[in-house]
Backbone as ProteinMPNN parsed JSONL, in Angstrom:
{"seq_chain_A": "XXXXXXXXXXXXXXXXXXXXXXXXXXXXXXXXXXXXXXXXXXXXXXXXXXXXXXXXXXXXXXXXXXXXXXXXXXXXXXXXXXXXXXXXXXXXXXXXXXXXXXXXXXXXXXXXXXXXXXXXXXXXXX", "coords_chain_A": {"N_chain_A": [[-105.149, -8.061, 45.617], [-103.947, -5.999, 42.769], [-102.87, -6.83, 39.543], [-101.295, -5.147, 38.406], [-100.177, -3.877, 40.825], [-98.91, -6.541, 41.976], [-97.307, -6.931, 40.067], [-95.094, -4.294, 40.43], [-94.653, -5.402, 43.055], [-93.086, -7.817, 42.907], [-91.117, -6.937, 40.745], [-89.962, -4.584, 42.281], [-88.964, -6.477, 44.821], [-87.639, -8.601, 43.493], [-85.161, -6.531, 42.729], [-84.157, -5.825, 45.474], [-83.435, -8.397, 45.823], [-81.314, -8.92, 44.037], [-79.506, -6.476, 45.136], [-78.774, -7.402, 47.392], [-77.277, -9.756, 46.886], [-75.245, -8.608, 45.376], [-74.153, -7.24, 47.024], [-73.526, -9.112, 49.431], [-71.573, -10.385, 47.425], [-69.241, -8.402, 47.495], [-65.757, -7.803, 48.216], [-64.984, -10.777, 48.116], [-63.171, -13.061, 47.969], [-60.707, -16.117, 46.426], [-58.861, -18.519, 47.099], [-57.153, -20.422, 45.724], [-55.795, -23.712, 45.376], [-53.969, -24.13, 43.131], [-50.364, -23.636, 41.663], [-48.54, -20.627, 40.918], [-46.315, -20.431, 39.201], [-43.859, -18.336, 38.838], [-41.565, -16.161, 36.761], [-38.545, -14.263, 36.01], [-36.214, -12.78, 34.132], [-33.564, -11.98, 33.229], [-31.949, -11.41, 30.267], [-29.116, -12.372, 28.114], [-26.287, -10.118, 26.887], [-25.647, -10.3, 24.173], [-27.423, -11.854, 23.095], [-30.112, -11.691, 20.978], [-33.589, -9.858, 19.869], [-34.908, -11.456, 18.499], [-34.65, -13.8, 19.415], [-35.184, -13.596, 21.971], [-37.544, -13.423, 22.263], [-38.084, -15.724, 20.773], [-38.032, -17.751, 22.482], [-39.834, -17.083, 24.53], [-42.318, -17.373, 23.022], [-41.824, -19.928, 22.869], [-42.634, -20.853, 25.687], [-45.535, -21.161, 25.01], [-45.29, -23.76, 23.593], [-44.325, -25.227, 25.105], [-46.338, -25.101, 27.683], [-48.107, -26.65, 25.729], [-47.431, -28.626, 25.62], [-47.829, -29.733, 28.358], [-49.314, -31.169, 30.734], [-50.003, -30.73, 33.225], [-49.949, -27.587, 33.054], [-51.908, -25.252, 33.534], [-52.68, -22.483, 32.778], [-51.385, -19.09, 30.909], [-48.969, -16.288, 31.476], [-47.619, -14.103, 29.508], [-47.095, -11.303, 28.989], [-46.265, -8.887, 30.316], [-46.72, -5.935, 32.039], [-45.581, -4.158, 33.774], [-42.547, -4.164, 34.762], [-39.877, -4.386, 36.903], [-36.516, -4.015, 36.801], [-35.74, -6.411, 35.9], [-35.615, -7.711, 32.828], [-37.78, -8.967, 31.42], [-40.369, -10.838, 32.23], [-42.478, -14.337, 33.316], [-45.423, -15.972, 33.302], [-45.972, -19.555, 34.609], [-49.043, -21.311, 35.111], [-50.087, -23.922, 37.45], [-51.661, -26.786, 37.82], [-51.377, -27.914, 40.734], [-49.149, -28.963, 43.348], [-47.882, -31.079, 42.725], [-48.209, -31.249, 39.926], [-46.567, -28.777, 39.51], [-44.014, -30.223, 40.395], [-43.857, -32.59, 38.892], [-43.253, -31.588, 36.489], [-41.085, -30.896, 35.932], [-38.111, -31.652, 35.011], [-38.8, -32.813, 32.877], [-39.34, -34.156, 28.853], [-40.812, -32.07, 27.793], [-39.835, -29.955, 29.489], [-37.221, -30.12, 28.866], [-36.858, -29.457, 26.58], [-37.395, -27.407, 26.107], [-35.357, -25.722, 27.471], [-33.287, -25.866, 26.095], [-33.809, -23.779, 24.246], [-34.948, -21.605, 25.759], [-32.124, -21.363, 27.767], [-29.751, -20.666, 26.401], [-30.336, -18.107, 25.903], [-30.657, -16.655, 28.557], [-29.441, -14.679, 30.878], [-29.626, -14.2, 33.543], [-31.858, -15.198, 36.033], [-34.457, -15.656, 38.159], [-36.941, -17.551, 39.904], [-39.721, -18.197, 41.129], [-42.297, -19.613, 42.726], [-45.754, -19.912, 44.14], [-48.273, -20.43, 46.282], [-51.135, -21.316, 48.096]], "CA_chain_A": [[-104.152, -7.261, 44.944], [-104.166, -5.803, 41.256], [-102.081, -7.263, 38.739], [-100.282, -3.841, 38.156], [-99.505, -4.061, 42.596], [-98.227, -7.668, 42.255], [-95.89, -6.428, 39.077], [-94.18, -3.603, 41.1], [-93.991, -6.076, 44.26], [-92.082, -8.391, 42.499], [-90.242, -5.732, 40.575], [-89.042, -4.471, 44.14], [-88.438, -7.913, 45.541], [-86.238, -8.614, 42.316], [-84.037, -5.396, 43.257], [-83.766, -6.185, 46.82], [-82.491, -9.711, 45.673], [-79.906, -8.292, 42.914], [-78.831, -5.751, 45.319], [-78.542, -7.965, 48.46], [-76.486, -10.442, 46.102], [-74.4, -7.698, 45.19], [-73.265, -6.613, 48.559], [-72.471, -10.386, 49.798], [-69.919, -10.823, 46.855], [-67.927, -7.644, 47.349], [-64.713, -8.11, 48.991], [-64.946, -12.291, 48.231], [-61.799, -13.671, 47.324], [-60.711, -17.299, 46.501], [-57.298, -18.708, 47.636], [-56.881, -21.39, 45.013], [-54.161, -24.67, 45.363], [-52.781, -23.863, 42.041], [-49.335, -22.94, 41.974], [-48.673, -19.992, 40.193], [-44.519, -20.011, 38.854], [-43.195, -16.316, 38.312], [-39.688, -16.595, 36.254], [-38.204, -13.171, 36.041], [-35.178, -13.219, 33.041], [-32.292, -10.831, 31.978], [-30.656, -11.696, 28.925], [-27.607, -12.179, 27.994], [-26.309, -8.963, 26.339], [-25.066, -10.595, 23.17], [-29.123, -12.255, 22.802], [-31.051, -11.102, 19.888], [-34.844, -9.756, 20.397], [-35.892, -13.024, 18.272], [-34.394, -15.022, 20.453], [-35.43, -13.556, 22.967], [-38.834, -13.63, 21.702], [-38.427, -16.824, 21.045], [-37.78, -18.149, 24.095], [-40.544, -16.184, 25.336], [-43.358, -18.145, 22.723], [-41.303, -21.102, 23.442], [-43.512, -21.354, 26.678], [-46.422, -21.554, 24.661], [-45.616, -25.185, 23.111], [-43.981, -25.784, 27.085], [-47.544, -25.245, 28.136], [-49.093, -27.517, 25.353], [-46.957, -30.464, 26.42], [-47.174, -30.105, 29.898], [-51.065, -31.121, 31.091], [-50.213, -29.82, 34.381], [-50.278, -26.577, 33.532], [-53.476, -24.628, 33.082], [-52.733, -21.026, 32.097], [-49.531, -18.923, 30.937], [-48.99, -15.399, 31.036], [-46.816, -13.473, 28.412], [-47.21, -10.062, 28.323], [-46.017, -8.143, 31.229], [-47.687, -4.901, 31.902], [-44.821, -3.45, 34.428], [-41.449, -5.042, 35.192], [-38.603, -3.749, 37.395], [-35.194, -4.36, 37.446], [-35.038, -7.267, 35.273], [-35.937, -7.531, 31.21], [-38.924, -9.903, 31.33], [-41.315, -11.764, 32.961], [-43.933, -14.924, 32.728], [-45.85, -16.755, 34.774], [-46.787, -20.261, 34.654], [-49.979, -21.866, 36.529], [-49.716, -25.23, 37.108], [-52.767, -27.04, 38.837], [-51.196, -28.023, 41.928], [-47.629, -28.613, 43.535], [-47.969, -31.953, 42.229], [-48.422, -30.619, 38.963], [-44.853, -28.832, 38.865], [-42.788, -31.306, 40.611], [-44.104, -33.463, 37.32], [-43.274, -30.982, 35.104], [-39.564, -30.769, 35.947], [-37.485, -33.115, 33.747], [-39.57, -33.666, 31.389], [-38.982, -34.135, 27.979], [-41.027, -30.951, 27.713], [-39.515, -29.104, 29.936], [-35.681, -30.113, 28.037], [-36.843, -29.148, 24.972], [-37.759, -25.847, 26.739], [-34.182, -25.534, 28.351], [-32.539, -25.796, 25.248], [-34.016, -22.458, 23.405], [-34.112, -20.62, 26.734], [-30.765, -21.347, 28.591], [-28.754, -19.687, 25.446], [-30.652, -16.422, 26.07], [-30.802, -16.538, 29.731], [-28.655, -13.826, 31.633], [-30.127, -14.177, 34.939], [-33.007, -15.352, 36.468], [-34.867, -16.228, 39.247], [-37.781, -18.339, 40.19], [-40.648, -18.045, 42.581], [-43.188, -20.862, 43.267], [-46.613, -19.569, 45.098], [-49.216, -20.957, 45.924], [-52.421, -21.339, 49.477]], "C_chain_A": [[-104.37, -7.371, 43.437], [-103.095, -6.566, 40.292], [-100.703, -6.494, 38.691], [-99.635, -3.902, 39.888], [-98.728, -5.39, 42.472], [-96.902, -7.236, 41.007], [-94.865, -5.705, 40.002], [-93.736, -4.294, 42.449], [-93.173, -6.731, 43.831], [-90.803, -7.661, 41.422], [-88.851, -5.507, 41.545], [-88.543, -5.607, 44.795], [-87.206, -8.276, 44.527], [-84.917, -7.344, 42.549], [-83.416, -5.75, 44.501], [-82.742, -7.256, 46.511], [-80.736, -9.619, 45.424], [-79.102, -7.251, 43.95], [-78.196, -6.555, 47.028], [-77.16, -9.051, 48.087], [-75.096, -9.771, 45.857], [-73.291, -7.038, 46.336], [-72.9, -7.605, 49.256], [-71.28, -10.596, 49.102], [-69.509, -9.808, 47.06], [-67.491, -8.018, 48.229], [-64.552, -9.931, 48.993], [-63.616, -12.412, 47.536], [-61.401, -15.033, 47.043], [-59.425, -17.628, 46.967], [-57.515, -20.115, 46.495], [-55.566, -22.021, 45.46], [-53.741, -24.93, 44.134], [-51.585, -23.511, 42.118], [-48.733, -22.088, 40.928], [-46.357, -20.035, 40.132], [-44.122, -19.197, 38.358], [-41.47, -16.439, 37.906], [-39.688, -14.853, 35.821], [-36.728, -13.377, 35.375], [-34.342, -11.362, 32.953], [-31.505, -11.55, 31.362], [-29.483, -11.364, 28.453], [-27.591, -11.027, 27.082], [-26.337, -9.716, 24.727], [-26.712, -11.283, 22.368], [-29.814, -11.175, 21.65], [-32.38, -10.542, 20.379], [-35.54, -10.71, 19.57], [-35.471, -13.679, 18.88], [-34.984, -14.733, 21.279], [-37.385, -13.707, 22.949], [-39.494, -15.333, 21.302], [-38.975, -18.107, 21.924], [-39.079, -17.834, 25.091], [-42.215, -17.299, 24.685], [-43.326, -19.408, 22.964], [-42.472, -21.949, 24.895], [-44.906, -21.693, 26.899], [-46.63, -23.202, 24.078], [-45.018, -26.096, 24.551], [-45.301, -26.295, 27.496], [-48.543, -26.463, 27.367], [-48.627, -28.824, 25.644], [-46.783, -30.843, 27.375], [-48.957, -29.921, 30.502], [-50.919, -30.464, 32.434], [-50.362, -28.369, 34.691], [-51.427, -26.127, 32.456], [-53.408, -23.375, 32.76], [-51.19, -20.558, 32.18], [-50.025, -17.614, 30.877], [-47.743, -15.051, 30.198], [-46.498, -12.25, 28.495], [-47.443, -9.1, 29.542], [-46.197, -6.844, 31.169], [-46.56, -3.761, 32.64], [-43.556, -4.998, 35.067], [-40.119, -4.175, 35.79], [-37.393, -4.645, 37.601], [-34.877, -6.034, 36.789], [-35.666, -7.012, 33.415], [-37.256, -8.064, 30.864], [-39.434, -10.34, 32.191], [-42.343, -12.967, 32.517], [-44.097, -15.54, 33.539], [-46.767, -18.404, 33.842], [-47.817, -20.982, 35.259], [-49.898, -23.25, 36.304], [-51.059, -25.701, 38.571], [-52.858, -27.562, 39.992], [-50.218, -28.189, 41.86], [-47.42, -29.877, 43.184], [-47.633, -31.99, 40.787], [-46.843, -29.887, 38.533], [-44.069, -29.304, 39.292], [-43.128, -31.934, 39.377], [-43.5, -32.971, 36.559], [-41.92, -30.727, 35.147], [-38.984, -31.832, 35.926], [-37.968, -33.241, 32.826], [-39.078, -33.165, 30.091], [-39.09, -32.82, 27.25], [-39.903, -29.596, 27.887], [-37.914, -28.509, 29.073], [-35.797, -29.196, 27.283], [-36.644, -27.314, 25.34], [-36.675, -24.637, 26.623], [-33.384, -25.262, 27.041], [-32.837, -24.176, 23.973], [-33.715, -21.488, 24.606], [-32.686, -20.18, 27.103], [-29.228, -20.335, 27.712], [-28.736, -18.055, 25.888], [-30.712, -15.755, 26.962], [-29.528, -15.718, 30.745], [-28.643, -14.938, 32.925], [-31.357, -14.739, 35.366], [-33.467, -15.677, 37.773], [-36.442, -16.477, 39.332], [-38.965, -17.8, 41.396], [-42.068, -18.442, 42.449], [-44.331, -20.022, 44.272], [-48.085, -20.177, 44.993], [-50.058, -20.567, 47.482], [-51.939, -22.615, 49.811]], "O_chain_A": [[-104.803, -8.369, 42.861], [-102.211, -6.891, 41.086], [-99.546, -6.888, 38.84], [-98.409, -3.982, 39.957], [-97.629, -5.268, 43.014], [-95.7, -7.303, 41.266], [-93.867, -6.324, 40.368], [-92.687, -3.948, 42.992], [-92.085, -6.399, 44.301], [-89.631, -8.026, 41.512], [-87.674, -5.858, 41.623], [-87.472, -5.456, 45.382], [-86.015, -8.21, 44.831], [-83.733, -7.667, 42.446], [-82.205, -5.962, 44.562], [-81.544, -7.181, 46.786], [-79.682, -9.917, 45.987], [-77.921, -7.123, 43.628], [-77.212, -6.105, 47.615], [-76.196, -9.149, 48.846], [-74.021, -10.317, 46.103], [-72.147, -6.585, 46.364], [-71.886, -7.369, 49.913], [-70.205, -10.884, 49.628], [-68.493, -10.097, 46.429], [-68.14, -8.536, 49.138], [-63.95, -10.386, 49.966], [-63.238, -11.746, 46.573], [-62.142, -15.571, 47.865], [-58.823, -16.607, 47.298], [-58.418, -20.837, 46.918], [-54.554, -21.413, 45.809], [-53.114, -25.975, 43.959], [-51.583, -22.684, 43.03], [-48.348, -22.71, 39.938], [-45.503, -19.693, 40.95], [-43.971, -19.295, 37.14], [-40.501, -16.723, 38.61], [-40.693, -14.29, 35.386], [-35.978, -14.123, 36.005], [-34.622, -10.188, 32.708], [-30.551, -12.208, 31.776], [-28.95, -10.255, 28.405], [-28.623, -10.774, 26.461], [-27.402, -9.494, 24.151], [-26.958, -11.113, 21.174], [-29.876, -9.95, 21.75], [-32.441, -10.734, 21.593], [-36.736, -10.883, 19.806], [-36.234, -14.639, 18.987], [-35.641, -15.69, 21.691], [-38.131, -14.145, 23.825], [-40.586, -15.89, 21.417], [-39.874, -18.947, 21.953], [-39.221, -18.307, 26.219], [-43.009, -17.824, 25.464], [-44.318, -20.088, 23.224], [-42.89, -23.102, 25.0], [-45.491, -22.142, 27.885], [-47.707, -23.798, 24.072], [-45.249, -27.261, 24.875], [-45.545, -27.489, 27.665], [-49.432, -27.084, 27.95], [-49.271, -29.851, 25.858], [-46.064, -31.782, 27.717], [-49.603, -28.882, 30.637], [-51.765, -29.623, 32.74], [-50.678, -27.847, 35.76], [-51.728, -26.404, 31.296], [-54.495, -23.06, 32.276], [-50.237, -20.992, 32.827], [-51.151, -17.404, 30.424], [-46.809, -15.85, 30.273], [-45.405, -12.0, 27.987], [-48.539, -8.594, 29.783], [-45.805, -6.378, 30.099], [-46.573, -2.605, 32.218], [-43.694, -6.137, 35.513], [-39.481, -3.395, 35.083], [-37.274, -5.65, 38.302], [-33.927, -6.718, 37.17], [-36.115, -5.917, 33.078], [-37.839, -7.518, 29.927], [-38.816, -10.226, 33.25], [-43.031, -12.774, 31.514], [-43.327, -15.812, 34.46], [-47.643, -18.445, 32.978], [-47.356, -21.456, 36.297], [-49.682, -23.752, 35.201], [-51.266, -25.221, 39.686], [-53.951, -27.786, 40.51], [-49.669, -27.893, 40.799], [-46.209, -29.997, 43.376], [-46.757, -32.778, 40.432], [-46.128, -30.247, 37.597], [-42.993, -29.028, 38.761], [-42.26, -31.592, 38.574], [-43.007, -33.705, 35.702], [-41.538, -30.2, 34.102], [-39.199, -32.824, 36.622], [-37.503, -33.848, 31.861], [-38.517, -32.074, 29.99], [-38.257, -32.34, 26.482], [-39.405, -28.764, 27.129], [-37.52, -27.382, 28.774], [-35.053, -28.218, 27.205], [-35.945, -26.408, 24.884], [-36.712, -23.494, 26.168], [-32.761, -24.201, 27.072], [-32.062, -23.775, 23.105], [-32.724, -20.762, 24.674], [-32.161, -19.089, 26.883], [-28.259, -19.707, 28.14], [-27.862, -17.214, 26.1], [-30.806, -14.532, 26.859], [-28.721, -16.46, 31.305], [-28.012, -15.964, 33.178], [-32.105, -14.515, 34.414], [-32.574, -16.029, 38.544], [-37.186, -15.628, 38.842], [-38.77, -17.059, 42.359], [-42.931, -17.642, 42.088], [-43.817, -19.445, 45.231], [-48.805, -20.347, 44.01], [-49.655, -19.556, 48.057], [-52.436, -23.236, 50.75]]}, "name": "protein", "num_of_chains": 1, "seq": "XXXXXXXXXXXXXXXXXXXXXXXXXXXXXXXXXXXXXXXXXXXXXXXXXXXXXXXXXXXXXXXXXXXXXXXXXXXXXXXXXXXXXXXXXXXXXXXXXXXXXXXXXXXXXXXXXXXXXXXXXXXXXX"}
């Protein structure tokens, strides 16, 4: 075989690979044992939008004093039927039993709970 024949074989063999690769991961999914915590808020009427804003970055210095959790969201894309949303991940269920009480969490309680209508909770996890 020519140089130029062994190029295009491995060429083609390189495609095959990339495209064989390609068609095992679709549809792969992971189930992670993180537990993802979804808090869903309506505010009290009388609540400011810095407070409420507050309250809302508030869960950014939550997150830096609380090692158990590993990512936060903020910035809700679609929300029904209540005012807000955020989600915290916390790296196992271990992870937010810890994280409730804590000094953190107080500190937390004390900017939220002013601004806090309503809420409700919901814990998920694999």
């Amino acid at each position: 075989m020519n140089s130029m024949t062994r190029r295009i074989l491995l060429g083609c063999t390189m495609i095959v690979i990339l495209a064989v690769g390609i068609a095992i991961g679709q549809g792969k999914f992971g189930q992670p044992k993180s537990v993802l915590h979804i808090v869903t808020v309506k505010w009290t009427p009388e609540s400011t939008p810095e407070q409420r804003q507050k309250a809302i970055d508030a869960v950014k210095t939550l997150a830096s004093k609380s090692p158990g959790i590993t990512n936060i969201w903020l910035k809700p894309i679609k929300v029904q039927g209540t005012d807000a949303v955020f989600v915290m991940e916390f790296k196992d269920e271990a992870a937010l039993k810890a994280y409730v009480g804590t000094p953190a969490h107080k500190e937390w309680y004390e900017i939220y709970t002013p601004v806090r209508g309503q809420s409700q909770t919901h814990d998920v996890t694999n």
